[in-house]
C-alpha positions, 0 to 999 in steps of 0.5 A, a space after each residue: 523340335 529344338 536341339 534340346 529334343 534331337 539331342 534327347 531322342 539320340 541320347 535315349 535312341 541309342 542307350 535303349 539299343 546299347 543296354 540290350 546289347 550290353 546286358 546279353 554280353 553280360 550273362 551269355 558269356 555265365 551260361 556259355 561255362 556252365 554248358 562247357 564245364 557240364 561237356 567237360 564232366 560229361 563228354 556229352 556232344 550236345 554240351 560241346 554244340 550248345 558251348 560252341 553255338 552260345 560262344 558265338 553268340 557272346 562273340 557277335 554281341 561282344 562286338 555289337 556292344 563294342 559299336 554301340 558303347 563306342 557310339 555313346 562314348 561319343 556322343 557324350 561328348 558331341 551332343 553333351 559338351 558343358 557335362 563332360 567339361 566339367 563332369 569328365 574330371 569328375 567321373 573320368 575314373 569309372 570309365 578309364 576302368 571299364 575300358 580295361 575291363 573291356 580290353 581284359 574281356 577283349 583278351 580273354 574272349 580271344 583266348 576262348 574262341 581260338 583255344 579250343 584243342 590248343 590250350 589245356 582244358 581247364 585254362 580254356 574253361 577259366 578264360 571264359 568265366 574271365 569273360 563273364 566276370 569282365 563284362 559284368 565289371 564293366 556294366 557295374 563300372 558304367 552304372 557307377 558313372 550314371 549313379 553319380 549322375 543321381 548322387 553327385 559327389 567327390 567335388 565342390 562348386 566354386 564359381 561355377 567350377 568343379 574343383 577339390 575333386 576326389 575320384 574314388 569318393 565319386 565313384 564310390 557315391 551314394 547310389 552305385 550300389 543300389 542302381 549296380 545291384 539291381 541293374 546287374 540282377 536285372 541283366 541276368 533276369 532279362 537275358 536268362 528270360 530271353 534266351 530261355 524263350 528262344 529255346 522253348 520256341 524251338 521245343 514247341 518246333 521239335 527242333 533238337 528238343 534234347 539239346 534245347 531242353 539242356 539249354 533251357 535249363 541252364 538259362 532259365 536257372 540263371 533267369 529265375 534266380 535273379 528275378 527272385 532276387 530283384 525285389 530285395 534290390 527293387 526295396 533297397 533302390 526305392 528306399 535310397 531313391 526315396 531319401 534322395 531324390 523325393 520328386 522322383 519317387 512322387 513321380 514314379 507313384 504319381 503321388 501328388 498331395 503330401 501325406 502320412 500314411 501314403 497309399 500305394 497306387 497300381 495302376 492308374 491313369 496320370 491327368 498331369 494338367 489336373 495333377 491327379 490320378 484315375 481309375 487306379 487301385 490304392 493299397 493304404 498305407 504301402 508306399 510310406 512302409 514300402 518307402 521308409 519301413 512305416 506305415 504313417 511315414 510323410 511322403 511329400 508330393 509333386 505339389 511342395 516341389 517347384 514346379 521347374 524341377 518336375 520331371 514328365 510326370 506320366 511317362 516316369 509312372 507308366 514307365 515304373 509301373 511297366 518295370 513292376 508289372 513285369 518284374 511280378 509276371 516273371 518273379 511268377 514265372 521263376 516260381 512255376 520253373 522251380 515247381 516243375 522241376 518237383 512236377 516234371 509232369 509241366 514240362 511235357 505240355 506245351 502250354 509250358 513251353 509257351 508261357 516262356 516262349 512268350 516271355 522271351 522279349 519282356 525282361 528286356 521291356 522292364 530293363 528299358 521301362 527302369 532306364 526310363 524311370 531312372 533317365 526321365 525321373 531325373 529330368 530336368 537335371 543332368 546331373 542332380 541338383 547341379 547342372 540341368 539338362 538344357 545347359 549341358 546341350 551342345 550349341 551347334 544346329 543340325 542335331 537332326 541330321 545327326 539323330 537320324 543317322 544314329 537312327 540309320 546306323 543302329 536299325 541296320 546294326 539291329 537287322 545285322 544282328 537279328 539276322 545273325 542270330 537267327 541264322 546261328 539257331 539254324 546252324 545249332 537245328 541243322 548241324 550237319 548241313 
C-alpha cells in the first residue's frame, strides 16, 4: 500500500474509536442528572447508586475522548499537512472553540465528582447539566469543521491560496446544521440503545433488577426519543446532500443512469465494473420524491460525473444501507418501549428484555456505517470541489510504522476501557463487597 491507504486506514481507524467515545461522553453525562435529580425528589438510594455508577462512567469516557480527541488533533497535522496549511486559517475557529468547551466540561465535571456533600445541592446538580451541555457543543462545534469539509466557504482561491477568509461564514456553512442535527440525535440514539442494552442484559441476570429497571427506563426514554427523531433529520440531510453534492447521493443509492422519476433502491448487490445493481428491490419513483419533494424530479447518475471524481461506489451503498437498516430496526424498537409503558404486561417476559440487550451495540453500527457514508462518499476530495485527498497527504515515508502504533495504542485504549466498565456494572451488582 502507499502513503495514501496508511494515511486513510489511520485516519479511519482511529476516528471510528473517537466517535464512540465522543458520542457516550455526549449523552451519559444527560442521563447521569435525570437519576440525580430523580434521587433529589425522591431521596431513593438507588437514584443515588445509579447517579454516582453513571458519574463514573462519564469520568472514564470524558478522559478516553480526551486521549483519542488529542490523537486525532494530531494527526491532522502529521498525516494531512497540505489540509491543514491551507484549510487551518479557515476552520481554526470551530476548534479553538471546542477546545473551550472542552475546558468548561473539564471544570464543571471536576466540580460534580468531587462535590458531593461540599457544594449545595442544586449548584452540584446544574454542574452536571454544564457537563452534558458542554459536550454536545463540542460535537456539534467538530461536526461544523467536518460540514465545511463538504461545504467549503468563507474564503476565496487566488493562486492556489486561501485568501479573503471569513471564519464565522465558514463555520456557519451550508452543511453544519444538517450533518450537527442528525449526527447529535444519532449520539443519543446509539448511546440510549447501548447503555439501555446494558441494563436489560443485567435483568435477564437478575442482577439488581429494581435498579436496573430504573436505569433502563431513563436511558431507553433518551434513546427512543431521538431514533423517532432521526428520520426528519435523516430527510433534511438527504435533501441538502442531494443539492450539494449529487455523486454522493448516486453513491449512496448506487444509482447509475439519470432519470425522471427515480426509484428507491433497498437492497441490492453493487457490480461496480458493470456499473449496475442486482438482486435488489426498487420503490418507484421514491428517491426523486425522497430527494427533491417530486415524484418525477431528474436525479442524475454516476455515469454524467467524471469518472476521477467517484468515490468507491459499493462501500458508500453498503455503508448507507447499514446506516438505514438500522435506523428502522430501532425507530421499531423505540415504538414497542413506549407501547409497553400502556402493556406493562411486555415487560415482564424476557423476550423484551432481549430484544434490547441485543440492540445494545448497533446504534453504535449506524453511527459508524453514517461516518463512512459522509468520509467515503466525499472521496476522492478532502475538502469538496477544492482540494483532493492525494494532495493533502504527507510526503514523509514510513506511515505504516506509524498506522500500526495507532492501532497498538487504541486496542489497549479499547481493552482498558472495557475492562473498566466492566468492572463498574460489577461494583453497581455487588455494592457492599
Amino acid at each position: 500500500m502507499e502513503n495514501l491507504d496508511y494515511a486513510r486506514l489511520q485516519m479511519a481507524f482511529t476516528l471510528g474509536f473517537h466517535i464512540i467515545f465522543a458520542c457516550i461522553g455526549m449523552v451519559m453525562p444527560f442521563f447521569m442528572v435525570v437519576s440525580h435529580k430523580k434521587w433529589l425528589n425522591t431521596r431513593n438510594p438507588i437514584y443515588l447508586d445509579l447517579t454516582k455508577a453513571w458519574q463514573r462512567g462519564v469520568a472514564i469516557f470524558f478522559v478516553t475522548g480526551a486521549v483519542s480527541g488529542t490523537a486525532l488533533s494530531f494527526e491532522l497535522g502529521m498525516l494531512w499537512p497540505e489540509f491543514m496549511k491551507h484549510a487551518g486559517p479557515v476552520i481554526g475557529m470551530p476548534f479553538s472553540l471546542e477546545g473551550a468547551a472542552f475546558f468548561v466540561e473539564a471544570i464543571a465535571l471536576g466540580f460534580y465528582l468531587y462535590g458531593w456533600k461540599k457544594l449545595p445541592e442544586t449548584f452540584h446538580w446544574i454542574t452536571g447539566i454544564i457537563i452534558g451541555i458542554s459536550g454536545v457543543l463540542s460535537g456539534i462545534l467538530v461536526v461544523s469543521a467536518n460540514a465545511w469539509m463538504n461545504a467549503p466557504t468563507g474564503f476565496d482561491v487566488i493562486n492556489g491560496e486561501y485568501v479573503n477568509i471569513d471564519p464565522v461564514a465558514a463555520f456557519l456553512n451550508d452543511a453544519w446544521f444538517t450533518q450537527a442535527l442528525h449526527m447529535t440525535l444519532a449520539a443519543f440514539a446509539a448511546t440510549g440503545f447501548a447503555v439501555a442494552g446494558i441494563h436489560a442484559f443485567q435483568i435477564l441476570r437478575n442482577n439488581r433488577p429494581e435498579l436496573h429497571k430504573k436505569a433502563f427506563k431513563i436511558a431507553i426514554f433518551f434513546g427512543a426519543v431521538a431514533a423517532l427523531l432521526q428520520p426528519i433529520s435523516g430527510d433534511i440531510s438527504a435533501k441538502d446532500v442531494a443539492e450539494r453534492q449529487p455523486i454522493k447521493l448516486a453513491a449512496m443509492e448506487a444509482h447509475y443512469e439519470t432519470e425522471k422519476g427515480a426509484p428507491l433502491f433497498i437492497g441490492g448487490i453493487v457490480d461496480e465494473e458493470k456499473k449496475e445493481v442486482s438482486h435488489k428491490i426498487e420503490i418507484p419513483k421514491a428517491l426523486s420524491f425522497l430527494a427533491f419533494g417530486d415524484f418525477d424530479a431528474e436525479v442524475k447518475g454516476l455515469n454524467d460525473f467524471p469518472e476521477e471524481n467517484l468515490p468507491p461506489v459499493s462501500i458508500v451503498h453498503y455503508a448507507f444501507q447499514t446506516m438505514v437498516g438500522i435506523g428502522s430496526l430501532l425507530i421499531l424498537a423505540a415504538l414497542i418501549y413506549f407501547i409497553s409503558l400502556k402493556k406493562k404486561s411486555w415487560m415482564t417476559k424476557r423476550i423484551y428484555w432481549w430484544l434490547f440487550a441485543l440492540l445494545s451495540p448497533l446504534g453504535f453500527v449506524a453511527v459508524e456505517a453514517g461516518w463512512i457514508v459522509t468520509e467515503v462518499g466525499r472521496q476522492p476530495w478532502i475538502v469538496y470541489n477544492i482540494m483532493r485527498t492525494s494532495e493533502a497527504v504527507t510526503p514523509m515515508p514510513g506511515l505504516k510504522y506509524s498506522f500500526y502504533l495507532y492501532v497498538a495504542v487504541y486496542i489497549i485504549l479499547a481493552i482498558t476501557v472495557a475492562w473498566l466498565m466492566s468492572r463498574q456494572i460489577k461494583v453497581l451488582n455487588n455494592p457492599t463487597e
